[in-house]
BALOBA-1460 file (C-alpha; in Angstrom, 3 decimals):
// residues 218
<rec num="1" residu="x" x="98.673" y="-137.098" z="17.247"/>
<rec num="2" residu="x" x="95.801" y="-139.206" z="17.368"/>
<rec num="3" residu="x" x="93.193" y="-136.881" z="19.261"/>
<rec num="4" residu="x" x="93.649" y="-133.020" z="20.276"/>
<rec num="5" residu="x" x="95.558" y="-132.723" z="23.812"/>
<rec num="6" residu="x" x="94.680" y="-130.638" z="26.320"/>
<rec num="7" residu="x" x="96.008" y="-127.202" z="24.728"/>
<rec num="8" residu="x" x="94.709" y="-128.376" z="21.146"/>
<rec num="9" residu="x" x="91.058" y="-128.761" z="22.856"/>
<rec num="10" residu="x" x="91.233" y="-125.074" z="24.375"/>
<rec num="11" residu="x" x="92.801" y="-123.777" z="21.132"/>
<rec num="12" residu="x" x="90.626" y="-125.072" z="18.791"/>
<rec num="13" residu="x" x="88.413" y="-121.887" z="18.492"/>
<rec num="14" residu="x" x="91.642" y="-119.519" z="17.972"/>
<rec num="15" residu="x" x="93.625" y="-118.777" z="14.763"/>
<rec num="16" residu="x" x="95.787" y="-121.197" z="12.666"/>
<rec num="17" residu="x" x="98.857" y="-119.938" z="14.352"/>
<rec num="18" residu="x" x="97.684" y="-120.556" z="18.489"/>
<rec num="19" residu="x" x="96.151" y="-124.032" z="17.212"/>
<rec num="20" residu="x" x="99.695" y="-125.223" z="15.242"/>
<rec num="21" residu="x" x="101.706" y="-123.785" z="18.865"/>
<rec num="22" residu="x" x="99.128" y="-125.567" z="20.686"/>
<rec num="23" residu="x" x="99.525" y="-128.775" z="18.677"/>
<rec num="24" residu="x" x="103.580" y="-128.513" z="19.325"/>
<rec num="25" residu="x" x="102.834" y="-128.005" z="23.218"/>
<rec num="26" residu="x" x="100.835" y="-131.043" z="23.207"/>
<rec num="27" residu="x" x="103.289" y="-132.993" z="21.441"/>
<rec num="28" residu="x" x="106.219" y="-131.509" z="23.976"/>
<rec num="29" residu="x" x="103.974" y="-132.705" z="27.113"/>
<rec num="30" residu="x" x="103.310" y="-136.290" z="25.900"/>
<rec num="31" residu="x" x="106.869" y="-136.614" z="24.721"/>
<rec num="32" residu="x" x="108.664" y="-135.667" z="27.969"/>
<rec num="33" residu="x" x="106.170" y="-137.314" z="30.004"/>
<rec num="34" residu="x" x="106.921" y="-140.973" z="27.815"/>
<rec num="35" residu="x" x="110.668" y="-140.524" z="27.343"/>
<rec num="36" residu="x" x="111.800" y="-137.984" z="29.523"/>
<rec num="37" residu="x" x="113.235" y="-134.526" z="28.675"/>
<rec num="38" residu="x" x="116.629" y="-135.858" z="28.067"/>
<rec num="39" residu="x" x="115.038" y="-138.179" z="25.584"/>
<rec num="40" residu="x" x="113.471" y="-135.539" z="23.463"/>
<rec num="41" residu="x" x="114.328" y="-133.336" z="20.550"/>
<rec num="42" residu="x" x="113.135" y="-130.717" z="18.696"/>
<rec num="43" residu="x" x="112.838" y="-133.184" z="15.186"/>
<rec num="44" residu="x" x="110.577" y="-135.614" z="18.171"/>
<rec num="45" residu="x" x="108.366" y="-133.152" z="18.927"/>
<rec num="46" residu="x" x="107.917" y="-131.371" z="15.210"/>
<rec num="47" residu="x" x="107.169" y="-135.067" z="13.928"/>
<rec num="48" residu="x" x="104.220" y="-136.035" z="16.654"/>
<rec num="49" residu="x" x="102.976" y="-132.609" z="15.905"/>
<rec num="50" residu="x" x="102.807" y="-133.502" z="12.563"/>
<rec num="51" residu="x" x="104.620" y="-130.016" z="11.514"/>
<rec num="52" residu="x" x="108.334" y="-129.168" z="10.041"/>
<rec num="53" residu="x" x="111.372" y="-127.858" z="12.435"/>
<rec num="54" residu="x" x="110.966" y="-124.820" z="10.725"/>
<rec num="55" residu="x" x="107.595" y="-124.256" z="12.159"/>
<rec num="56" residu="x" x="108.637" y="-125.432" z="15.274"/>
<rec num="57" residu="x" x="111.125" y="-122.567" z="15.150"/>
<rec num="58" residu="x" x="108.255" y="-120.362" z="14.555"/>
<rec num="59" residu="x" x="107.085" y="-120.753" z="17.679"/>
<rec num="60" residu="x" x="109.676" y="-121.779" z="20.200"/>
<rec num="61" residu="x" x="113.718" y="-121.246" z="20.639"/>
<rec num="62" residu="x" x="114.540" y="-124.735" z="21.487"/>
<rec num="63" residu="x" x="113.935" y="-127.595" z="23.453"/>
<rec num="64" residu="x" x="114.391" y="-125.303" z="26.711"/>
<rec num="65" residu="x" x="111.697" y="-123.150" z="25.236"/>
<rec num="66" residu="x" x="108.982" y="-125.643" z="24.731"/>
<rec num="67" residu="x" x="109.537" y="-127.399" z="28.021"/>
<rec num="68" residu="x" x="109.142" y="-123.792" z="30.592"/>
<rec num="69" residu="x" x="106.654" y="-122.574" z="28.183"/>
<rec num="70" residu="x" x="104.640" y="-125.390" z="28.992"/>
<rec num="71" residu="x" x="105.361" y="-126.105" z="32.622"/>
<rec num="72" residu="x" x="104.706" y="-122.075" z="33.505"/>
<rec num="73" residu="x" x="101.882" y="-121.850" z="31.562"/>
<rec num="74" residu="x" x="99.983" y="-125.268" z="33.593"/>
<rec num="75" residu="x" x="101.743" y="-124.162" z="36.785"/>
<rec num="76" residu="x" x="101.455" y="-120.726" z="37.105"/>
<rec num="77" residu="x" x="97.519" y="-121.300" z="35.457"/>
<rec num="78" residu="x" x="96.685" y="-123.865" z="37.929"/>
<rec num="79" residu="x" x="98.045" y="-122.270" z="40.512"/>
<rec num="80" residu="x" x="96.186" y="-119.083" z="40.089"/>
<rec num="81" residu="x" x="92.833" y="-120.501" z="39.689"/>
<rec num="82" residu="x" x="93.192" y="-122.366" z="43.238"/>
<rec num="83" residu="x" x="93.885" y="-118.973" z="45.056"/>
<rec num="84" residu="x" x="91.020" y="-117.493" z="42.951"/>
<rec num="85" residu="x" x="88.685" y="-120.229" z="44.267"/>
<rec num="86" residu="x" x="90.061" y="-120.061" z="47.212"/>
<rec num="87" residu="x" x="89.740" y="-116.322" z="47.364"/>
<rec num="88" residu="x" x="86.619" y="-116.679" z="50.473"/>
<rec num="89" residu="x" x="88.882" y="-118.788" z="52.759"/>
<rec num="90" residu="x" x="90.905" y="-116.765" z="55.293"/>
<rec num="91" residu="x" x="92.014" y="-119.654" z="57.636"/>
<rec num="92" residu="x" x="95.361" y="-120.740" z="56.078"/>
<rec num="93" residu="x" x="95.084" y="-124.102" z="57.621"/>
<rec num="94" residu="x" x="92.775" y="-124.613" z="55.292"/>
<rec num="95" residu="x" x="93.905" y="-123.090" z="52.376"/>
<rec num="96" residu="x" x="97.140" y="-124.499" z="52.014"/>
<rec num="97" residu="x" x="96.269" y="-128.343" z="52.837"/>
<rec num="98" residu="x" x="92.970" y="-127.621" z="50.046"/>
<rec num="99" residu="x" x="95.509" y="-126.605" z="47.084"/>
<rec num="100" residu="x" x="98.134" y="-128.886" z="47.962"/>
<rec num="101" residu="x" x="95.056" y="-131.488" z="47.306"/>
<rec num="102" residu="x" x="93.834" y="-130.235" z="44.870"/>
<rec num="103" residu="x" x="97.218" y="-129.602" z="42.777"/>
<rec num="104" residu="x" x="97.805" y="-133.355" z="43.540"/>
<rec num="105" residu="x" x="94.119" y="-134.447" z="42.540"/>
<rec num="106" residu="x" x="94.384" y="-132.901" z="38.956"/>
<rec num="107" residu="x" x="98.250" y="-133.331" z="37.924"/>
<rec num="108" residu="x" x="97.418" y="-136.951" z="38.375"/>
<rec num="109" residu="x" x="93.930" y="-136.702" z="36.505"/>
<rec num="110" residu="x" x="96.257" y="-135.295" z="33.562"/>
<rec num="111" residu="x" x="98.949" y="-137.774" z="33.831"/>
<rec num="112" residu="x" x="100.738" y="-136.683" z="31.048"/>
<rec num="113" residu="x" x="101.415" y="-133.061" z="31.602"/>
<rec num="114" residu="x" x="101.569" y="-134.185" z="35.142"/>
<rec num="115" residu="x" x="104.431" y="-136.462" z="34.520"/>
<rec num="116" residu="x" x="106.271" y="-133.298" z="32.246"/>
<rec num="117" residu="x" x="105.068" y="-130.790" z="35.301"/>
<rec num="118" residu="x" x="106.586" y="-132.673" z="38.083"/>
<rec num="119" residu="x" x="110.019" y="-133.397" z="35.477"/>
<rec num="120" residu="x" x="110.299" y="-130.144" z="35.241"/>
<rec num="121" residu="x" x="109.592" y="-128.733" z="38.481"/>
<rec num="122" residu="x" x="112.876" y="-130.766" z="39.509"/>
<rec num="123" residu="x" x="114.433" y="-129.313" z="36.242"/>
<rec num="124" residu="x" x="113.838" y="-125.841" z="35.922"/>
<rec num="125" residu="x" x="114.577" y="-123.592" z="39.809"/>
<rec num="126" residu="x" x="112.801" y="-121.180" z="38.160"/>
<rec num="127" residu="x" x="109.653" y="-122.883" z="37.362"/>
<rec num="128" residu="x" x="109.234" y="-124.194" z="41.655"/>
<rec num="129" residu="x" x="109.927" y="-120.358" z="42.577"/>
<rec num="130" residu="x" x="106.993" y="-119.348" z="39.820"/>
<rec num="131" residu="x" x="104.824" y="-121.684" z="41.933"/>
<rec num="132" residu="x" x="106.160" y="-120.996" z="45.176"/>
<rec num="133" residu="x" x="105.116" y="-117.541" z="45.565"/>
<rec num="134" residu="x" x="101.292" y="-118.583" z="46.110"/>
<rec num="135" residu="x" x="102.799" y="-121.292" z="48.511"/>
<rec num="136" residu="x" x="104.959" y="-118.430" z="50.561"/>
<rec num="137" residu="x" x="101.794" y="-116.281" z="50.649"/>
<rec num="138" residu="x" x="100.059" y="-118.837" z="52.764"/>
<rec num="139" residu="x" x="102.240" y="-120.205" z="54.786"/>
<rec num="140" residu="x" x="102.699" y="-116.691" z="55.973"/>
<rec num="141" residu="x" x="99.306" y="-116.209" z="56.394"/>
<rec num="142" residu="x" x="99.359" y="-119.172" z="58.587"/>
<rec num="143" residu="x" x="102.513" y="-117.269" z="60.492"/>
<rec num="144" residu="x" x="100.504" y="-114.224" z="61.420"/>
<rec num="145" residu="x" x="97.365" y="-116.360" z="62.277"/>
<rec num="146" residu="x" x="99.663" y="-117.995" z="64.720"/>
<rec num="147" residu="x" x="98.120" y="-121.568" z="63.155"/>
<rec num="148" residu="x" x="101.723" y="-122.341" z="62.077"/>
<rec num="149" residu="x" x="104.425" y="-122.261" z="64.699"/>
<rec num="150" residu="x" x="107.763" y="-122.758" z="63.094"/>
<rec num="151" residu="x" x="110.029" y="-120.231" z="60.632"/>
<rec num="152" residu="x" x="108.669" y="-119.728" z="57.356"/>
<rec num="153" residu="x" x="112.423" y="-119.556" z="55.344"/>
<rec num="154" residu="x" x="113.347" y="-120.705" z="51.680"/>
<rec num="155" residu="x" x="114.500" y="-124.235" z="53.039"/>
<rec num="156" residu="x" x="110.798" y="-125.174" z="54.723"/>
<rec num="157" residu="x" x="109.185" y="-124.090" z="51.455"/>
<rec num="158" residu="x" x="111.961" y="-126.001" z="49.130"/>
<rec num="159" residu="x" x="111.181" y="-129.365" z="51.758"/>
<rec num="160" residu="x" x="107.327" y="-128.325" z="51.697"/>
<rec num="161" residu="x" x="106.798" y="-128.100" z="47.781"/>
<rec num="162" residu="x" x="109.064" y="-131.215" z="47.531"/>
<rec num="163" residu="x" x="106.737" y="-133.010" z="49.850"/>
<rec num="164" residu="x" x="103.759" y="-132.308" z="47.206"/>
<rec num="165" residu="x" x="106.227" y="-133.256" z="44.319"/>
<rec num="166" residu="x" x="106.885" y="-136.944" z="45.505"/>
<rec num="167" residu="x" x="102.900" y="-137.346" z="46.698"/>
<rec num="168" residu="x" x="102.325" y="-136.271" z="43.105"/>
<rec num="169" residu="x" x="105.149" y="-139.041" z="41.928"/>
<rec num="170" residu="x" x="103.457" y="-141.633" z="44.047"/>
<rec num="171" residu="x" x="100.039" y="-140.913" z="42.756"/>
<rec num="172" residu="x" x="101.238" y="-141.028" z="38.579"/>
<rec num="173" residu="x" x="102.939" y="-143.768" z="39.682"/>
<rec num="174" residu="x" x="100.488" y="-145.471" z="41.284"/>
<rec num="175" residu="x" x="102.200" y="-146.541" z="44.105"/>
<rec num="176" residu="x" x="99.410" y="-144.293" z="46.023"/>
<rec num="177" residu="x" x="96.109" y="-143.744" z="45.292"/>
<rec num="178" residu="x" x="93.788" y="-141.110" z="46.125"/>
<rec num="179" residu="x" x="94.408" y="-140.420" z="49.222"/>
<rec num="180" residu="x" x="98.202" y="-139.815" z="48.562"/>
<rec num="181" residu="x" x="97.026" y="-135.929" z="48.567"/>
<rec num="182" residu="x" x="95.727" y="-135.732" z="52.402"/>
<rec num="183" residu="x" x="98.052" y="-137.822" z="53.681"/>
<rec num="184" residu="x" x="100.996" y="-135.625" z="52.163"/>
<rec num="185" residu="x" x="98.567" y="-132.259" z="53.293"/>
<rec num="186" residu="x" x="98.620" y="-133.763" z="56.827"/>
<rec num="187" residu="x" x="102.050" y="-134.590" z="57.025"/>
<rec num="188" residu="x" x="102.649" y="-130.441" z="55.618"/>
<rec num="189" residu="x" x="100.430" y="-129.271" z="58.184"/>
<rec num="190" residu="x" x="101.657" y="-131.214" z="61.484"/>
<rec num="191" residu="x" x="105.478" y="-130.116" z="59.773"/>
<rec num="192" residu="x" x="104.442" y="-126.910" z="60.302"/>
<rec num="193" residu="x" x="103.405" y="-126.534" z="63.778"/>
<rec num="194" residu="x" x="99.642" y="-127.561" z="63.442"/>
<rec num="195" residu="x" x="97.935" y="-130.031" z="66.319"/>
<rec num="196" residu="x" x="97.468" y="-133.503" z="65.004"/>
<rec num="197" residu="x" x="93.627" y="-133.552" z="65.570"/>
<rec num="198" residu="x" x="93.310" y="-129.908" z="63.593"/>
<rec num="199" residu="x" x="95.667" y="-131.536" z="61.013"/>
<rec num="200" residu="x" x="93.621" y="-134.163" z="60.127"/>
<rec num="201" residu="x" x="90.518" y="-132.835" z="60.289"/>
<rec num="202" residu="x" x="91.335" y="-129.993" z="57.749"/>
<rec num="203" residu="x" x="93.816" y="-132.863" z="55.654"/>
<rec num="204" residu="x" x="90.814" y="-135.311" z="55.298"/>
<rec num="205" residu="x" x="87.734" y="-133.431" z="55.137"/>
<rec num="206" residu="x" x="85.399" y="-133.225" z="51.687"/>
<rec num="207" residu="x" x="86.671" y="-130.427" z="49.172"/>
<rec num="208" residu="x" x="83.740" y="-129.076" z="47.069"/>
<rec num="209" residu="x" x="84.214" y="-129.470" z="43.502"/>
<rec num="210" residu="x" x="86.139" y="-126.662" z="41.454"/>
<rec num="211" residu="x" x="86.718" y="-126.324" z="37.414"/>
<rec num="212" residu="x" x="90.092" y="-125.804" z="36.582"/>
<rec num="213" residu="x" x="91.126" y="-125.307" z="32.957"/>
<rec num="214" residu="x" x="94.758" y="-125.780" z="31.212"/>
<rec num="215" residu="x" x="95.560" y="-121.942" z="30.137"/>
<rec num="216" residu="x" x="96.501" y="-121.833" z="26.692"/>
<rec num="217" residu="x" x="96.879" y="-117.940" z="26.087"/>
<rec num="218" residu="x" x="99.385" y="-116.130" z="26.851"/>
């Protein structure tokens, strides 16, 4: 690899071992996100790691391994850190069309684990339920706040995540720009029962700036 990713940057202060998995899970991200994960192979990812298979095996199972390893460790890190900084905002109007911006915002800023996040959000059920759970808390929040007015079920939250999924697409592809994340967070919040003017408002109004960091640890 030509310069440390994203996980090789936060590792490079650890031990030989978390820097070479690091390294590997760099290589996995930029490889998916260029060729796809149909595309890729173990021998791929070893090689623009610049390690063996066998110390690929050290780390990971498989192909499968690398690829939810990766995508649960940005997702479920990301994810986390907006409800921590979100942690003094009780209005779930709010909350839920700031972090579906702000997910948007810095996937895209990252386009290449973006790219292998959103491949294998549609990949891996497992990895969108992971997410979802922050998602569910909200828009129940919302529910007992009486700010959203329709059923919270499985099927809103599948079409409500997928909505952020294909903003994010539109943004890495750059069929959107910036303001592909509050036009998706309006179109979430007027889906779920909010007024048009209150939708808006909250959709398009200036976030403060937050630090997020890709978690490397375990």
């Amino acid at each position: 690899m030509n310069k440390p990713g994203l996980f090789a940057n936060a590792a490079r202060n650890l031990g030989k071992s978390e820097r070479t998995r690091a390294r590997l899970m760099d290589a996995a991200v930029g490889i998916f996100a260029r060729e796809g994960y149909e595309a890729a192979s173990v021998n791929r990812i070893a090689q623009a790691a610049d390690v063996v298979n066998g110390t690929f095996y050290l780390h990971f199972k498989d192909k499968d391994d690398i690829a939810t390893t990766v995508a649960y460790r940005v997702a479920a890190g990301i994810t986390r850190q907006l409800d921590e900084a979100m942690a003094d905002i009780d209005d779930a109007v709010d909350r839920t069309s700031a972090a579906t911006r702000r997910f948007i915002e810095f996937a895209s800023a990252q386009p290449e684990w973006g790219w292998a996040l959103f491949r294998a959000a549609w990949s891996f059920r497992s990895l969108r339920e992971n997410v979802i759970t922050y998602l569910r808390a909200d828009l129940k929040r919302g529910a007992r706040q009486g700010a959203f007015t329709v059923p919270i079920d499985d099927f809103l939250i599948d079409t409500f995540a997928s909505m952020t999924l294909s903003a994010l697409f539109a943004r890495l592809s750059g069929t959107e720009g910036p303001e592909a994340g509050p036009k998706v967070a309006e179109l979430q919040l007027r889906m779920l029962g909010v007024s048009p003017a209150r939708a808006k408002k909250a959709a398009w109004r200036k976030l403060p700036p937050i630090e997020l960091s890709i978690p490397v640890a375990e």
